[in-house]
Structures are given as C-alpha cells and as structure tokens.
C-alpha positions as CSV (number, residue, x, y, z in Angstrom):
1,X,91.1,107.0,91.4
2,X,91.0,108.1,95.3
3,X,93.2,111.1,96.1
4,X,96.1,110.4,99.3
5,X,95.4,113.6,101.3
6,X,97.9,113.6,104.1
7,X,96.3,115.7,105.8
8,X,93.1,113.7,106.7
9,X,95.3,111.4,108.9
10,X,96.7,113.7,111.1
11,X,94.9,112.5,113.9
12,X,96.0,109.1,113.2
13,X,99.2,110.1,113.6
14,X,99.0,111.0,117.0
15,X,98.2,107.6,118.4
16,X,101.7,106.4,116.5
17,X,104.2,108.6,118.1
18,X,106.7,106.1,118.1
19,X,106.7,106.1,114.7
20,X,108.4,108.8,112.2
21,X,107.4,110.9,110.1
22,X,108.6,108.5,107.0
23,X,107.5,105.6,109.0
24,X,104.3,106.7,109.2
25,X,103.8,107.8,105.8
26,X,105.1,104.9,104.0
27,X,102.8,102.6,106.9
28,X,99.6,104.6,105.9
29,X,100.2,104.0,102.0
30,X,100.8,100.6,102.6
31,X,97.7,100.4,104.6
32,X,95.4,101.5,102.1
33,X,96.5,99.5,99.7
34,X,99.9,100.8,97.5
35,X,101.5,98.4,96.3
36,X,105.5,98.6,98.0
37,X,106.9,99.7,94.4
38,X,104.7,102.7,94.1
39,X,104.8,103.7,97.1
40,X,108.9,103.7,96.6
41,X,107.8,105.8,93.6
42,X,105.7,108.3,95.2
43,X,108.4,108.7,98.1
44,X,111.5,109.1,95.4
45,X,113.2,106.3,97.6
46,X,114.5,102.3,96.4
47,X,111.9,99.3,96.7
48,X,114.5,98.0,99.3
49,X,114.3,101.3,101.6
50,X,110.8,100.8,101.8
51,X,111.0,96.7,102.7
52,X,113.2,97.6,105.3
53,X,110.9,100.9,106.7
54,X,107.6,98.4,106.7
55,X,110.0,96.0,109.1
56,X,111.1,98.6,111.5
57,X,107.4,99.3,111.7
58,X,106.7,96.2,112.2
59,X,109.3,96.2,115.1
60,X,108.6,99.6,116.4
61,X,104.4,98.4,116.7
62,X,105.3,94.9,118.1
63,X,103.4,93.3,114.9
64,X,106.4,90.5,114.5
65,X,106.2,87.3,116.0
C-alpha cells in the first residue's frame, strides 16, 4: 500500500493558488486514485461535501464544459 505524504506535493501546490487548502487536498487524493468515499473518510467530512469540493474545482480550474 503507497503512503499519502502531503508534504511531497508542496510544490504542486503552488501552481494551484486559486485553489484552497481543502480544495487541494481533496483534488490531489482524487487524483491519485481514492475513491470519493474514502477520501470523505480520511477528511472526517460527508460523501456529499466532497461531490460538491471536486465541482468547485472543477469550476475554480475551468475543467467544466
């Protein structure tokens, strides 16, 4: 099983400022590959709190048609 170390992605987050700190977080899990229900797990928040975060990043990166 691969460890999530934050901290190897803090240049990353640099090229997203427009992004929180959440935002980001909850992006980058999703990016490597957590499912939406885990990552809801790991950040103590509802499934439907993390549907609605991956929109506003969506939004907030221009990624919606």
């Amino acid at each position: 099983m691969t460890v999530f170390d934050p901290t190897q992605f803090a240049a990353l987050r640099k090229v997203f400022p427009e992004l929180t700190d959440a935002q980001f977080e909850t992006a980058i899990l999703f990016a490597v590959g957590f499912p939406r229900k885990e990552i809801a797990g790991l950040r103590v928040v509802s499934l439907s709190c993390i549907e609605h975060t991956l929109n506003i990043v969506k939004k907030n990166l221009a990624l919606l048609a």
